[in-house]
C-alpha positions in Angstrom: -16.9 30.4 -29.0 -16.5 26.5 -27.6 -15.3 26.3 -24.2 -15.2 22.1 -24.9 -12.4 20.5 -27.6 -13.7 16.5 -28.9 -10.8 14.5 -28.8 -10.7 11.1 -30.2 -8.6 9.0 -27.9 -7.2 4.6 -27.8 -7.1 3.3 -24.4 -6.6 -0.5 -23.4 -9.5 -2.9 -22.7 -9.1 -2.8 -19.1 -9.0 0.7 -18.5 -11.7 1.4 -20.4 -14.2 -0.7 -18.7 -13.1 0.7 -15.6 -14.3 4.1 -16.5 -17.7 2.4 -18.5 -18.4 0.8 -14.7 -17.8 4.2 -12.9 -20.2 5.6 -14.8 -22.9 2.2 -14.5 -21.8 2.8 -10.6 -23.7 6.6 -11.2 -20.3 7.7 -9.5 -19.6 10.0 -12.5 -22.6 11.0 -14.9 -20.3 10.3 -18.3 -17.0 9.1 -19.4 -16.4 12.6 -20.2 -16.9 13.3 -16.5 -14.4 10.5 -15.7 -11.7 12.1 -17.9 -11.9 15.5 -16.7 -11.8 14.4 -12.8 -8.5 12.1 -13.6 -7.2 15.6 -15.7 -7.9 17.3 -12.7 -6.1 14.9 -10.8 -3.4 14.5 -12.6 -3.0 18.7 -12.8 -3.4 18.6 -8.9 -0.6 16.1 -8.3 2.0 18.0 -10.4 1.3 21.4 -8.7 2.1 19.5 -5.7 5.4 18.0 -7.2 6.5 21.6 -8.5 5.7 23.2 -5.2 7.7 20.6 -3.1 10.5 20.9 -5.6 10.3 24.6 -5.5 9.8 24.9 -1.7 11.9 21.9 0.1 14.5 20.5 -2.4 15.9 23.9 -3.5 15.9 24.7 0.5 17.8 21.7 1.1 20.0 21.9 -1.8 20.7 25.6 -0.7 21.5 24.5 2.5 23.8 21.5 2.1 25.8 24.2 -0.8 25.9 26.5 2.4 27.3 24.0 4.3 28.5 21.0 3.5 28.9 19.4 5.9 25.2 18.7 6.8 25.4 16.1 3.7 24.5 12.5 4.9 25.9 10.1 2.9 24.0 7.3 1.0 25.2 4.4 3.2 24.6 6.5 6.3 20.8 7.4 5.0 20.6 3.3 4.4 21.7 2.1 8.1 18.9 5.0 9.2 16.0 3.9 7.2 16.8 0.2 7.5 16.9 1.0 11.8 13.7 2.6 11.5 11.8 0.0 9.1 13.2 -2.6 11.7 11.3 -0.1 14.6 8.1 0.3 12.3 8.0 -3.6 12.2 8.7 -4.5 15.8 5.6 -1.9 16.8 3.4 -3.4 14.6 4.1 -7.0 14.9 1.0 -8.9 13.4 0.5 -10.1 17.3 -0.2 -6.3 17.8 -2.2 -5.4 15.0 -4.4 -8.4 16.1 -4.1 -6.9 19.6 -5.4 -3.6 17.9 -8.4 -4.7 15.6 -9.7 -7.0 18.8 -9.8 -3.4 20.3 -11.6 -1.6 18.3 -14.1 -4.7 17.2 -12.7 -5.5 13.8 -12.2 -9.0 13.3 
């Protein structure tokens, strides 16, 4: 019994050069090879979805039906975010990342 299925498949241009020059790059021995890492990919990142989903949201959703009053509301959840970007940008000023690369000998 086959382990393997052919498929016949229509990509665009674009993409499909991109896998013709991973395998011309030897990083992958076939195009085959290329589809079945991005498959695994692909499988990999929705485990991860559906485990987060399962794991955190439902606890947090459990929670905030609990109690209520833990809910933040979206304006509130704005102001927070938009207070830390404006932190995340004033500690890494482009005077600082300069300051940081000269550091550690990147130019």
């Amino acid at each position: 019994m086959r382990t393997t299925q052919q498929v016949s498949i229509t990509l665009p241009v674009e993409m499909m050069e991109a896998i013709r020059a991973k395998v011309r790059s030897g990083e992958y021995a076939s195009e085959s090879e290329v589809f079945r890492d991005g498959i695994r990919t692909l499988l990999k990142r929705d485990a991860a979805v559906e485990k987060w989903l399962n794991k955190e949201v439902v606890a947090a959703y459990d929670a905030l039906k609990t109690d209520p009053s833990k809910a933040v509301t979206g304006e509130t959840l704005r102001a927070k975010l938009s207070a830390l970007s404006d932190a995340t940008k004033k500690t890494n000023s482009p005077q600082k990342l300069r300051n940081k690369k000269n550091t550690m000998g990147i130019q």
